[in-house]
N, C-alpha and C positions, 0 to 999 in steps of 0.2 A: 834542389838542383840549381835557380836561378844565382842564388848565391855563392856558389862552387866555381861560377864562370871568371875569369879571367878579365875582367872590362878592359883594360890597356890594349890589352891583343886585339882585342875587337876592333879599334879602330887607332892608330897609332896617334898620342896625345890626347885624347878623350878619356878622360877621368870619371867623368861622371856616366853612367847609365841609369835611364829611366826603365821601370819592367812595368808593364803589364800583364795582368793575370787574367786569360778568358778560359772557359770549360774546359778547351780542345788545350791548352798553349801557355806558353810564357812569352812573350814580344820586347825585348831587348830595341830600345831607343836609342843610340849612341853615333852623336856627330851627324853626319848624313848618311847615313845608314841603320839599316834595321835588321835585325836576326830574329826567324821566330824559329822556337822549340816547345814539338809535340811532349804533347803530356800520354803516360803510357796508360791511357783509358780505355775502355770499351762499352760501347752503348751499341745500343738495335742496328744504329744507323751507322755507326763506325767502329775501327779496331786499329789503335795503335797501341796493341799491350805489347808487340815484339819488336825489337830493335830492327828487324827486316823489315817489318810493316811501317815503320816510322820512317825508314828510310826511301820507300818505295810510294810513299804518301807526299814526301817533300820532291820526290824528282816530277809527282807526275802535279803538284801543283806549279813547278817552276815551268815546264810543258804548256799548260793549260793557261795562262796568265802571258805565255808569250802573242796569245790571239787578240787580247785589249789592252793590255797594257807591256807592251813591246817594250827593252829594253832596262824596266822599272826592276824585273827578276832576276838577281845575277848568277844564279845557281846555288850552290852548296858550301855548309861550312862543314867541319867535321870537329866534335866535342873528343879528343882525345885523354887518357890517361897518363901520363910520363913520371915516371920515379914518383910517381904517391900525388901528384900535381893534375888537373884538369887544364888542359889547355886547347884553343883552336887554331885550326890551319885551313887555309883553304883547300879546298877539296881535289885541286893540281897540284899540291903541294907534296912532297915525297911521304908518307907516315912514317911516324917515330915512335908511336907507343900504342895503345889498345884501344879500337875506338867505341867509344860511350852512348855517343849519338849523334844525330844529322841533324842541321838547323839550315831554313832555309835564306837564305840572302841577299836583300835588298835594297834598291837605292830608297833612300827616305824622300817623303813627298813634302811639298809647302803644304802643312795644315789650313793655312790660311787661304787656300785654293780647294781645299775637300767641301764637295756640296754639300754637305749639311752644315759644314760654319759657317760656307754661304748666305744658305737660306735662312738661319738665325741671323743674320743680319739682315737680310731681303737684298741682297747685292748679286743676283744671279739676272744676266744680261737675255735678251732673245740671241743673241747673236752668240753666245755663248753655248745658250741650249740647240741653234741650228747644229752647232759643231760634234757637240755631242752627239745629236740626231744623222750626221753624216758617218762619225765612228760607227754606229750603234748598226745601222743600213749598212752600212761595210760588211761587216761582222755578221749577222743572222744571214746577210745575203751567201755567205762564202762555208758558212756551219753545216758541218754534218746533219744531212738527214737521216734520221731515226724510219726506218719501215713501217707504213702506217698498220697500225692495229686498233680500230675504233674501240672494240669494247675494253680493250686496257686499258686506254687515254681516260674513258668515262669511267673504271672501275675505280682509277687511280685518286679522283676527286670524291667518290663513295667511299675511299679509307680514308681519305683526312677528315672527312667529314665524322664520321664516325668517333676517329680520335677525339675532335674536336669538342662534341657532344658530350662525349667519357668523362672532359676534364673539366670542361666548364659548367660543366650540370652538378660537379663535386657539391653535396652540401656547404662544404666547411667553406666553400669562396664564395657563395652568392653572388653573381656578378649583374648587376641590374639587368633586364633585356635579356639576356643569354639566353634565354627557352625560347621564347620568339621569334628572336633571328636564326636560331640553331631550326626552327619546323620551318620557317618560311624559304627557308635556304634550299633543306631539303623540298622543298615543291617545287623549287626554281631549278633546281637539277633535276627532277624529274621532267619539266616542265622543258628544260633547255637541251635535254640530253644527245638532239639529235644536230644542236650548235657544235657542241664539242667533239662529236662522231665526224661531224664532216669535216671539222680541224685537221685532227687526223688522217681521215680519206683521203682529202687534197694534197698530202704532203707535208703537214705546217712542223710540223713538229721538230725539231733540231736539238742537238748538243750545246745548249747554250751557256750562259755565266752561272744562271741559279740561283745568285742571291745578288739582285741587284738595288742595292739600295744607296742613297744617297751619301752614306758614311765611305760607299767603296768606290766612288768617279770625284777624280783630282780633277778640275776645270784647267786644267793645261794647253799648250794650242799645238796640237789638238789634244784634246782630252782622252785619259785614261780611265780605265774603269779594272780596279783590282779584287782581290780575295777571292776569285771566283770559287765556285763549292766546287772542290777537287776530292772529295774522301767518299762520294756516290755519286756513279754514272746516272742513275735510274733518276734521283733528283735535280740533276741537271737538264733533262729529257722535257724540252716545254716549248710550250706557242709562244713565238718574240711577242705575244700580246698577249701574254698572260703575266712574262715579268714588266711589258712596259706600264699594264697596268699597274703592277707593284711597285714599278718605283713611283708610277704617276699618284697612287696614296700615300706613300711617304713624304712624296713633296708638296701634298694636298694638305695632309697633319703635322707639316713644319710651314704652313703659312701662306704654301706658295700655290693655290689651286689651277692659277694659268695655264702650269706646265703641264701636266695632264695632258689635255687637248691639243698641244703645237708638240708633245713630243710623237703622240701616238699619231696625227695626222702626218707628218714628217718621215716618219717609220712608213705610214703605208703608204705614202707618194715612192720612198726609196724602193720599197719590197712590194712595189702593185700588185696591194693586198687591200682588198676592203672588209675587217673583218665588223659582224655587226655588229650595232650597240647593244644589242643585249647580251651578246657576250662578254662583251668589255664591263658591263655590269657583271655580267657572272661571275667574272674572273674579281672583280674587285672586291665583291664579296669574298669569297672563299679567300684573297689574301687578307682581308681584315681581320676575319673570325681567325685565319692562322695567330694571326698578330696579337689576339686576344686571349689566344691557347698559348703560344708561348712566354705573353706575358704573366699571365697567373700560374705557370709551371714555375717559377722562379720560385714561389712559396714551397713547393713540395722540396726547395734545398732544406738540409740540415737548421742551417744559420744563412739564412738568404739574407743579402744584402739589398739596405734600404727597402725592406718589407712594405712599408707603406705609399712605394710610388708603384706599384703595382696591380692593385686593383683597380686605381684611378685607369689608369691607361689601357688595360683590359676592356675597362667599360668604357672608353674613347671609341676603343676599335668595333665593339659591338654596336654601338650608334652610327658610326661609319657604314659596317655591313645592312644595317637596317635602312641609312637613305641610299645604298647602290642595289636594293631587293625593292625598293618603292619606285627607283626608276626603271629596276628589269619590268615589274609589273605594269608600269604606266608606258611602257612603250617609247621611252625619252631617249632621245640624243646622247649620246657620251660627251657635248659639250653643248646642253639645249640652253643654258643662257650664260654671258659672259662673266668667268671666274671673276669675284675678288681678289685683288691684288695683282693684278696682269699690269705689267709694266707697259 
C-alpha cells in the first residue's frame, strides 16, 4: 500500500517521502506535513479490517487530539482509485473516482522540540515543563468524567495484572526479577485496593490522552501533546495520576528523574488534588511491569525486529517496578529525596 501512494500529490514539490511502519500504520513524512494510514488489522484491543472502521477510526482521532494538541490535526485525506491510478484529494475536495481509504492529516512538528529528543539531550527547561504542566491542568481539568464504579477501576488493574503475569512468566523469556515483582505487585494491590476504590468514588477518573508518553508532547509554547489512544474508549478511562505517573517513568528512564515530582506536584496544585504517595507508587508500578510486558511481546513477532534490545529493557522496567513496590512498602514520598539530574 505505502508504495501505491502518490508522494507529489501529497505535498505539492516534495519529492521525497519518509514512511514509517508501526503495528496499527503506515506514517507518510512529507515536507511539513504528515499522513498516517491504518493498516486493515485486527487485534483484541482494535478493528480496522473494514474500510468503514478505518474511516470512523481516523474522524474520531482527528476529534480527540483537537483537546491537546489544537490545530496540529487537519482532518482527512482520501486515498482514491482513478483510471487504474491511486491518488489523494483532500477530503472537501469534490470525488472523482472510488475511494480506497482514509488517512489522517497533519501539520508535521519540529522533532527537535519532541520531549524525548529533548531529554536524550538533557535540554528540557523547568519553565518549559511549568508549561506543560499548565496544558496538562487545563485538559483533565475540562475531561469528561467517567461515573464512578470502584469495583471496575480495581478489576481493571487485576486484568492487566494477570496478563502481565501470562507473558512474562513465559519460560522461553526468563526475564530476571519478573516472579518477584509480578507477587509483590499483586500484595500491593491487594494491600492498596481501597487507594484505587476511592479514586474512583471521588470522581477522578476521566476520558483522558492514554498513552502519554514523552515521544507524543512537542515542547511548543505552549506545548502540545499528540497521538492520543483514539481506537478504545475503555483505555483511555484513567486517573490524570496514573498517566502522570507514566509519563513521570519515562522521563525517569530517559535520564530526567526531576520531572516526576514538579510534574505531578504542578498537576495537583492545578486539579487540588492530593492524591497519595502510595498510589503514585502503585500506579508506577503497574506502568513499568506494563512496560515490561510490552516490551518482551515484541519477541512473540514472527521476525521481531532488533530481538536483542529487548529483554534488556524488559528487565529495565522490572527493576523500576521493584524500587516503586519498595517505596509503596516503606511508606516513602513520591519525591522523598532530591532526583538526579534536576536542573
Amino acid at each position: 500500500m505505502p508504495g501505491q501512494l502518490n508522494a507529489p500529490r501529497i505535498v505539492a514539490g516534495v519529492s521525497q517521502v519518509e514512511v514509517i511502519e508501526t503495528h496499527m500504520s503506515w506514517v507518510f513524512l512529507a515536507g511539513d506535513q504528515v499522513l498516517k494510514l491504518k493498516k486493515p488489522v485486527r487485534y483484541p484491543f482494535l478493528d480496522f479490517s473494514t474500510l468503514a472502521a478505518r474511516e470512523a477510526n481516523c474522524r474520531e482521532e482527528v476529534r480527540l487530539n483537537q483537546r491537546l494538541a489544537p490545530g496540529v490535526y487537519r482532518g482527512l485525506m482520501v486515498l482514491e482509485e482513478r483510471n487504474g491510478h491511486r491518488v489523494l484529494r483532500e477530503e472537501g475536495e469534490t470525488a472523482a473516482g472510488r475511494t480506497v481509504d482514509w488517512l489522517v492529516w497533519m501539520k508535521r512538528l519540529p522533532s527537535e522540540q519532541m520531549l524525548d529528543r529533548r531529554l536524550a539531550l538533557g535540554r528540557v527547561e523547568p519553565a518549559e515543563l511549568d508549561a506543560l504542566v499548565a496544558v496538562l491542568g487545563a485538559f483533565y481539568r475540562e475531561a469528561l468524567r467517567i461515573p464512578p464504579d470502584p469495583a471496575a477501576y480495581r478489576a481493571r488493574f487485576e486484568r492487566e495484572h494477570a496478563v502481565d503475569r501470562e507473558l512474562l512468566l513465559r519460560p522461553q523469556f526468563q526475564v530476571p526479577g519478573a516472579a518477584p515483582a509480578l507477587d509483590r505487585f499483586e500484595h500491593a494491590l491487594a494491600q492498596g485496593h481501597h487507594l484505587l476504590q476511592a479514586r474512583a468514588e471521588q470522581g477522578r477518573i476521566v476520558d483522558g490522552h492514554g498513552d502519554l508518553r514523552p515521544e507524543h508532547v512537542c515542547l511548543l509554547a505552549p506545548p502540545v501533546v499528540i497521538d492520543c489512544l483514539e481506537f478504545n474508549a475503555a483505555l483511555r478511562q484513567v486517573d490524570p495520576f496514573d498517566e502522570l505517573a507514566f509519563l513521570s517513568l519515562e522521563c525517569e528512564m530517559a535520564g530526567a528523574a526531576w520531572i516526576g515530582p514538579r510534574l505531578v506536584a504542578g498537576c495537583a496544585d492545578a486539579l487540588d488534588d492530593e492524591p497519595p504517595a502510595a498510589l503514585l507508587h502503585l500506579y508506577t508500578a503497574a506502568r513499568a511491569l506494563l512496560r515490561a510486558r510490552l516490551a518482551i511481546a515484541h519477541l512473540l513477532d514472527p521476525r521481531p525486529r532488533t530481538p536483542e534490545r529487548w529483554p534488556p529493557q524488559a528487565q529495565r522496567y522490572v527493576t523500576r517496578a521493584l524500587r516503586a513496590l519498595d517505596a509503596f512498602e516503606r511508606g516513602e514520598a513520591f519525591n522523598a529525596t532530591t532526583p538526579r539530574g534536576c536542573p
